[in-house]
C-alpha distance (Angstrom), angle and dihedral (degrees) to the residues before:
residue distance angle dihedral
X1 . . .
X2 3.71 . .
X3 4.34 115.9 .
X4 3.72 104.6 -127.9
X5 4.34 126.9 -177.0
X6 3.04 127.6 -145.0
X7 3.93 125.9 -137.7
X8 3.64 127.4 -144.4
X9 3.66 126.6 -159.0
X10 3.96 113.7 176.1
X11 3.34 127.0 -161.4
X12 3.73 131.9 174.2
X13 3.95 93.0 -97.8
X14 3.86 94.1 8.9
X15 3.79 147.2 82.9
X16 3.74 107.9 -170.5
X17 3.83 107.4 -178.1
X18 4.22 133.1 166.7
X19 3.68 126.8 -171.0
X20 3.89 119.6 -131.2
X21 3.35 124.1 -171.2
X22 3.92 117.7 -135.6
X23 3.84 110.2 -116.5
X24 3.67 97.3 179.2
X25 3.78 109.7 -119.3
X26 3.88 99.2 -6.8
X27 3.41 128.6 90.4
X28 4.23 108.3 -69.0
X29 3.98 119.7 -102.8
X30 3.47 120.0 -131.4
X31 3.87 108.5 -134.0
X32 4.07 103.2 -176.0
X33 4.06 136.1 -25.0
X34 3.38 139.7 -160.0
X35 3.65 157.4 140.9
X36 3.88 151.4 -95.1
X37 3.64 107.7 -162.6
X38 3.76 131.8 174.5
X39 3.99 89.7 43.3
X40 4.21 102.8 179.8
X41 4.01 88.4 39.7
X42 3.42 137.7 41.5
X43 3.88 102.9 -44.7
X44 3.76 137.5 -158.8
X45 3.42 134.5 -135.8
X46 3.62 133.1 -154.1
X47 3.51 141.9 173.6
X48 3.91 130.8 -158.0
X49 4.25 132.1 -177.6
X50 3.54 114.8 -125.6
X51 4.05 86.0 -86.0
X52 3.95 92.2 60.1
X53 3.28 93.9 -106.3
X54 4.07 119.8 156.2
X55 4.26 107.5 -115.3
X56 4.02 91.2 156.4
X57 3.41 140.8 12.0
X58 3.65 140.9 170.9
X59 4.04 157.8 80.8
X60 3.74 117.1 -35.8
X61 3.74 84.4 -159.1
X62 3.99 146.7 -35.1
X63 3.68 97.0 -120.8
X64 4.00 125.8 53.4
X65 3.94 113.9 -51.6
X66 3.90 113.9 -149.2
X67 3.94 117.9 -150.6
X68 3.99 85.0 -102.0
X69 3.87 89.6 52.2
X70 4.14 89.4 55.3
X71 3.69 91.6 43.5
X72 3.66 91.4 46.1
X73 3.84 92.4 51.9
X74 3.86 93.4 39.1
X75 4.21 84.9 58.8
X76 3.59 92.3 44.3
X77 3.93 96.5 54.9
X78 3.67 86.5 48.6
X79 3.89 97.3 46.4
X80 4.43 78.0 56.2
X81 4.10 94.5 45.4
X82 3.75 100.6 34.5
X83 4.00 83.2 140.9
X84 4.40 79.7 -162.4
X85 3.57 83.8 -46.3
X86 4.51 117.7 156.7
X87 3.97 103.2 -171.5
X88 3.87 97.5 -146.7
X89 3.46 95.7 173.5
X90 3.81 158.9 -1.6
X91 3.64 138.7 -123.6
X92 3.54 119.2 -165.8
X93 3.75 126.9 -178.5
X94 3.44 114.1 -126.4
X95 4.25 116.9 -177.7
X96 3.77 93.4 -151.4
X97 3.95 133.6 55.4
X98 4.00 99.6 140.4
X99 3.50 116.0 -157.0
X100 3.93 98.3 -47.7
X101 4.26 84.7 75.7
X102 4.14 127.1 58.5
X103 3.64 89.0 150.0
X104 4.17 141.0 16.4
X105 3.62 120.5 -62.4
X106 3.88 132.8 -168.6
X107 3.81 113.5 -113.9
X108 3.77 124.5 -114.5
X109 3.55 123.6 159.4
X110 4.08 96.0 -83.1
X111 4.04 93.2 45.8
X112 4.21 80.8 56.7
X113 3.76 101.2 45.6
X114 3.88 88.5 40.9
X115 4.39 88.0 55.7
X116 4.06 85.3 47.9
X117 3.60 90.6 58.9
X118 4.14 85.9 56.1
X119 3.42 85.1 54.8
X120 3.44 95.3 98.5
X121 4.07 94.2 50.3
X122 4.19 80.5 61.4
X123 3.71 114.0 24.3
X124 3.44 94.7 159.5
X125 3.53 96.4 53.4
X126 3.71 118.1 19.1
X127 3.78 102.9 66.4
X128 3.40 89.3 53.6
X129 3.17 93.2 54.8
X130 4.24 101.5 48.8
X131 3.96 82.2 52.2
X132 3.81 102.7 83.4
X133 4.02 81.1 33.5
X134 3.70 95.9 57.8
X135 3.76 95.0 43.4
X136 3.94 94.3 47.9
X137 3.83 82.0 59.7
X138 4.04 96.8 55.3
X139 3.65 93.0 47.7
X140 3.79 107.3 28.4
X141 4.07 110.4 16.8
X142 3.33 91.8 162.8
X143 3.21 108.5 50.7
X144 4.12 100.5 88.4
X145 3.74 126.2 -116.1
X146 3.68 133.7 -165.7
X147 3.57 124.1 -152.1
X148 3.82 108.3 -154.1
X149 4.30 119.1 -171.4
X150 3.78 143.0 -129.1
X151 3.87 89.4 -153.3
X152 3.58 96.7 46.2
X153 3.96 99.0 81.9
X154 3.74 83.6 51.2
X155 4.17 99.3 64.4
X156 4.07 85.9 85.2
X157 3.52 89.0 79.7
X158 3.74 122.1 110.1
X159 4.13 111.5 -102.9
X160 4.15 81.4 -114.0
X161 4.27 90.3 56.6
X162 4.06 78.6 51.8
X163 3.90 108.6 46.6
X164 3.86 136.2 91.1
X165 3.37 119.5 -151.6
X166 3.86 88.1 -116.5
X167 4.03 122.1 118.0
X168 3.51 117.5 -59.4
X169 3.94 90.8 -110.4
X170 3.61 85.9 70.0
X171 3.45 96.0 60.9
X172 3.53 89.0 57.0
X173 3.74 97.4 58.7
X174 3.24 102.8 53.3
X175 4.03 101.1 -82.0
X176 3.64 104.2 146.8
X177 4.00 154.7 101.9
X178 3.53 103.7 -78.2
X179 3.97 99.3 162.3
X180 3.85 128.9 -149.1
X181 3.83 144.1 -142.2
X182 3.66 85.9 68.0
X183 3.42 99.9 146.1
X184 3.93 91.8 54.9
X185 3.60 88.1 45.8
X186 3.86 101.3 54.2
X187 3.92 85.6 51.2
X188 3.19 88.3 60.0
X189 3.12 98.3 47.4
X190 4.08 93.3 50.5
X191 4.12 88.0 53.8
X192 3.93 97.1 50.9
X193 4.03 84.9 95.7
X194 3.58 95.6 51.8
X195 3.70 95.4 51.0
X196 4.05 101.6 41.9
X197 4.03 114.5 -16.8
X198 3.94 95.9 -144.6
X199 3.72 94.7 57.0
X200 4.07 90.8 70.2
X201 3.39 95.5 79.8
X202 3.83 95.5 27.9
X203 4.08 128.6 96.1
X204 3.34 110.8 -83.1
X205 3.44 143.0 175.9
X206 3.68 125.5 -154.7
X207 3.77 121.6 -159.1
X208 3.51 114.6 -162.9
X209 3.93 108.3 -171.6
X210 3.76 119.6 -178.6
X211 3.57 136.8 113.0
X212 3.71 79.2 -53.2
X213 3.79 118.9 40.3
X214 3.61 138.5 -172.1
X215 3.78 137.3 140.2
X216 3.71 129.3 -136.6
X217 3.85 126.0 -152.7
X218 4.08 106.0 -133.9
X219 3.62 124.2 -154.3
X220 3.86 117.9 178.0
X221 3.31 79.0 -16.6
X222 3.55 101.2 -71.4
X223 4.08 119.4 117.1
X224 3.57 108.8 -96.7
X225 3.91 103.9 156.8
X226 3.79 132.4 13.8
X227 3.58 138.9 168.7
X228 3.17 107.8 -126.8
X229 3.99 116.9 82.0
X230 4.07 128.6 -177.2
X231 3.30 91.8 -16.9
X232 3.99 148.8 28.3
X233 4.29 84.5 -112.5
X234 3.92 91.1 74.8
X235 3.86 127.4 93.5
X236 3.49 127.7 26.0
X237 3.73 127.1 7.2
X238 3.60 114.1 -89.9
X239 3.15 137.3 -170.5
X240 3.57 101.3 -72.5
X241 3.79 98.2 -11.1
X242 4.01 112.0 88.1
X243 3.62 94.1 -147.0
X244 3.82 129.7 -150.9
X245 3.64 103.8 3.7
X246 4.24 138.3 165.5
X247 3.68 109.1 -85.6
X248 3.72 88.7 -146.4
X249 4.13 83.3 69.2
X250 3.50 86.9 65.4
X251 3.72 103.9 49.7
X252 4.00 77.7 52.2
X253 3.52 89.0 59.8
X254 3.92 98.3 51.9
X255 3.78 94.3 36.8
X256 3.63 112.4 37.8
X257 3.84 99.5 14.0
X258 3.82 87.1 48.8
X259 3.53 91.8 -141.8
X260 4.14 126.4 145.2
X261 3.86 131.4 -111.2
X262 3.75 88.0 -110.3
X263 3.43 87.6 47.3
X264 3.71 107.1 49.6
X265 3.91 82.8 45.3
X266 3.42 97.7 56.3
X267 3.92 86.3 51.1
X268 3.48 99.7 54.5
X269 4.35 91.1 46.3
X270 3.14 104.9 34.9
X271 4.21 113.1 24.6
X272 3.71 106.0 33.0
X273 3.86 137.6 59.5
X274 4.00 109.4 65.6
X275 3.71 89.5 -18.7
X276 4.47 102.4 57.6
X277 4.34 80.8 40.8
X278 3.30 97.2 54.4
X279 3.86 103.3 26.6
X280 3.43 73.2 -146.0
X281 3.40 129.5 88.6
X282 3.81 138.8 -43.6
X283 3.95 82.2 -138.2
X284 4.18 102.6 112.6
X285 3.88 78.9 -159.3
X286 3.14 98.2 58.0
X287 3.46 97.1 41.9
X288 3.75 91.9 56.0
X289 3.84 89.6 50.8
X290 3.68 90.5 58.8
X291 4.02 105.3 31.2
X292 3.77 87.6 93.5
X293 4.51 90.5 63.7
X294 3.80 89.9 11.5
X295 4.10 113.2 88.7
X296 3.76 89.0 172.3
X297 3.51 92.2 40.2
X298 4.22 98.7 51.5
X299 4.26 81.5 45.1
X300 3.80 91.6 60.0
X301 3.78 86.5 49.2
X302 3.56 92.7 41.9
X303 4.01 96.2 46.4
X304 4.16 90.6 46.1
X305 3.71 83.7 54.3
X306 3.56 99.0 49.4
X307 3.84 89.7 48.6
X308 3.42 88.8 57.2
X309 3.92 104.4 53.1
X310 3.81 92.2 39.2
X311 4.05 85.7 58.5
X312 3.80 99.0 41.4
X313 4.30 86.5 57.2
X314 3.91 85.6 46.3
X315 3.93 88.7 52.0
X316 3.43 89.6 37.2
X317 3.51 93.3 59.8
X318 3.52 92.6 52.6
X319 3.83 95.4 57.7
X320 3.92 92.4 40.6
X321 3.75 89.6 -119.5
X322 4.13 151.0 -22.9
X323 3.24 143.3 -74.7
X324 3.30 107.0 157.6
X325 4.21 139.5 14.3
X326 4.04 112.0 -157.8
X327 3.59 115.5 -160.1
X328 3.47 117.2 -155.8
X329 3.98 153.5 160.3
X330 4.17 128.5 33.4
X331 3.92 92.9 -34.5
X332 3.74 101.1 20.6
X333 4.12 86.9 53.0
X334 3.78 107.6 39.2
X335 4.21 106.1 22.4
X336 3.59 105.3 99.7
X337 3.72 94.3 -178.0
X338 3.76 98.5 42.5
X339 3.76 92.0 60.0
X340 3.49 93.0 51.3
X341 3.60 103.8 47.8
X342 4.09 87.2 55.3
X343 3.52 89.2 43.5
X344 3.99 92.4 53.5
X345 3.94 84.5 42.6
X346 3.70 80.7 61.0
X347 3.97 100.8 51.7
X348 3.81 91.7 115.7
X349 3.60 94.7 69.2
X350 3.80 90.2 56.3
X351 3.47 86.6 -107.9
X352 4.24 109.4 143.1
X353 3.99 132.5 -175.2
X354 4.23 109.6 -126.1
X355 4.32 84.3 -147.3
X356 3.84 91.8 -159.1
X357 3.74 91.5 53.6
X358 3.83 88.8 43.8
X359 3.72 95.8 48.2
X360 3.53 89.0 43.1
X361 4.01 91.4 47.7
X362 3.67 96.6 -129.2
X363 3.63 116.0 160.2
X364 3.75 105.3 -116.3
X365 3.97 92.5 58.0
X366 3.88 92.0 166.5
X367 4.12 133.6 76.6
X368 4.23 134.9 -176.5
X369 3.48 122.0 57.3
X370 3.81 104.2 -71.1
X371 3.87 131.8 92.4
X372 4.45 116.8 -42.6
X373 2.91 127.5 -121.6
X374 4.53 116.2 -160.7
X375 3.64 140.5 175.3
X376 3.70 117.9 -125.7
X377 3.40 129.7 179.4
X378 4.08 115.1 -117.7
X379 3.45 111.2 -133.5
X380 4.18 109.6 -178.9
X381 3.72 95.6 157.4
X382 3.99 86.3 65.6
X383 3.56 90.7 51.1
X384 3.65 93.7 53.2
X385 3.74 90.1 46.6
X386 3.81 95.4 54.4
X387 3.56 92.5 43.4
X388 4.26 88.7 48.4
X389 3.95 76.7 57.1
X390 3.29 104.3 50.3
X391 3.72 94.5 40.2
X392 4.28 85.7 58.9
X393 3.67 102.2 41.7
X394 4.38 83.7 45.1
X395 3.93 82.6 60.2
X396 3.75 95.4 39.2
X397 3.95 86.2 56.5
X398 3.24 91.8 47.4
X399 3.76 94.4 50.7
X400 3.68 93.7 52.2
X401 3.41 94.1 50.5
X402 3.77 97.8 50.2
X403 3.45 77.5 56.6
X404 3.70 106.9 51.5
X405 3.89 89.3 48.3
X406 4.14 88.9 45.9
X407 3.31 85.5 51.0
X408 4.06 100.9 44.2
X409 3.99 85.4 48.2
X410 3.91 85.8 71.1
X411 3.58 112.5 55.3
């Protein structure tokens, strides 16, 4: 039988998940993926091959499905198709690890209650995440699980990248840039070679647009600047987040405006970015269909744009020049016009858009002899996998060892 892993990728209303089979030392293969959306109501499920093809489909239930309910029905489907499937382990995503986590760890019960008290560094995020987590341990505990972390590529930057300019107490709770996305970001940073060998120890800047959106300053590639701080609110605008923003506007908001801390959170997660511009949408695809009749709309576009060239020169700065701009995730992969309007932002670098390879949305989007600028698929599912792997066959070594030296101590 082959050893597959699961990965886990929880959202608020959500449970993303993709099946990779364990292929020893090379690279894992993804076997299926698929998606439980509408997680508080009456959810769907559905199930594609690694071609996108349908092979189920349907509601979870008719009443309100609970994280545990998806994950519950997710396990059950693939108790019916194991296919001569063993699921040896899971990998779950999980946005915050703090400073206690540069790398993967297996879960026991003090790993979990040590990622609930980061909740409040992510609350949008993090419980989310611990759900599927805490319900794999009431109805599987021994079945292992790996919880692998956006921050965690980010703990190679210098303690300078890291600090706020806040007392020195601060610092020693916990208040400081941690950065996100890390999981895309260390993808991309394992694919460099494949695309163009020279760029992997080059500067490089990684823009990874999405919903969520944050870019990361790559140096050897190892994370040495990022742009998002304490928490996944910081940056650029996104498309519902505000991004970086004067912490004088939010006294303003509970003073003046007379608004609450929940509030005034909930406004700066969940009705800003793209979406408070525009009054729109948070939808870049929507906002491109309308930025022709839409003033609001084009201004969305236009301030996420901005954002974005104003932080590539700050990260620029940092790595005393480019040699290469990444564009990844939803926007960063598929938003033709996006890319080039940064890219033209960009022209004084000597950095220029090829527009047939950009409409086209071949990787090498750039031509002349400055900096390039590519498109590369994220792929943080793959990063979890290989991490779920190395995590098991760290243990396994580990195990034989403690073996060979128990078993050395008796002759």
């Amino acid at each position: 039988m082959a050893s597959v892993v699961v990965v886990l990728n929880a959202g608020s209303s959500s449970l993303k998940f993709k099946l990779f089979e364990d292929c020893g030392d090379a690279e894992p293969r993804l076997v299926l993926q698929g998606a439980i959306e509408g997680v508080g109501g009456p959810a769907r499920f559905a199930v594609r091959d690694t071609a996108n093809n349908v092979l189920d489909e349907g509601v979870v239930a008719e009443s309100a499905v609970s994280h545990e309910d998806a994950l519950l029905h997710l396990v059950g489907w693939l108790t019916r198709h194991k296919d001569g499937h063993t699921l040896v382990a899971v990998g779950h995503r999980v946005v915050h690890g703090g400073d206690l986590y540069a790398g993967p760890v297996r879960v026991d019960d003090a790993v979990l209650s040590s990622l609930h008290a980061l909740a409040p560094l992510a609350p949008l995020h993090q419980p989310h995440n611990l759900k599927p987590i805490e319900a794999i341990q009431r109805r599987m505990p021994d079945l292992p699980q790996i919880a692998c972390f956006d921050t965690a590529f980010h703990r190679t930057q210098p303690e300078i990248a890291q600090m706020f300019a806040l007392p020195r107490s601060f610092w020693d709770q916990g208040v400081k840039r941690y950065g996100f996305h890390g999981l895309s970001y260390q993808y991309i940073a394992s694919a460099l070679g494949q695309y163009e060998p020279r760029l992997v120890p080059g500067r490089v800047i990684v823009a990874h647009l999405g919903n969520g959106a944050s870019l990361c300053a790559l140096k050897q590639g190892q994370s040495i600047a990022t742009t998002m701080g304490f928490s996944a609110l910081d940056g650029v605008p996104m498309g519902t987040r505000c991004g970086a923003i004067d912490p004088a506007v939010i006294f303003h908001m509970l003073r003046s405006m007379k608004l609450g801390p929940e509030e005034a959170e909930r406004v700066l997660y969940t009705q800003s970015g793209l979406l408070g511009v525009s009054g729109l949408s948070n939808d870049m695809r929507k906002l491109r269909a309308n930025e022709a009749t839409n003033a609001c709309a084009r201004q969305a576009i236009d301030l996420f744009i901005y954002r974005i060239t104003r932080e590539i020169g700050a990260l620029m700065a940092i790595l005393g020049g480019l040699d290469a701009l990444i564009f990844t995730a939803g926007i960063g992969e598929n938003d033709v016009a996006t890319r080039a309007e940064i890219i033209a932002n960009l022209g004084w670098t000597g950095l220029a858009v090829d527009a047939v390879a950009n409409q086209a949305g071949r990787p090498l989007i750039s031509m002349g002899t400055g900096p390039t600028a590519w498109i590369i698929p994220t792929n943080e599912e793959l990063v979890i996998a290989r991490q779920v792997r190395d995590v098991l066959r760290s243990a396994q070594s580990q195990s034989k060892h403690s073996g060979s030296v128990a078993a050395g101590g008796t002759t």
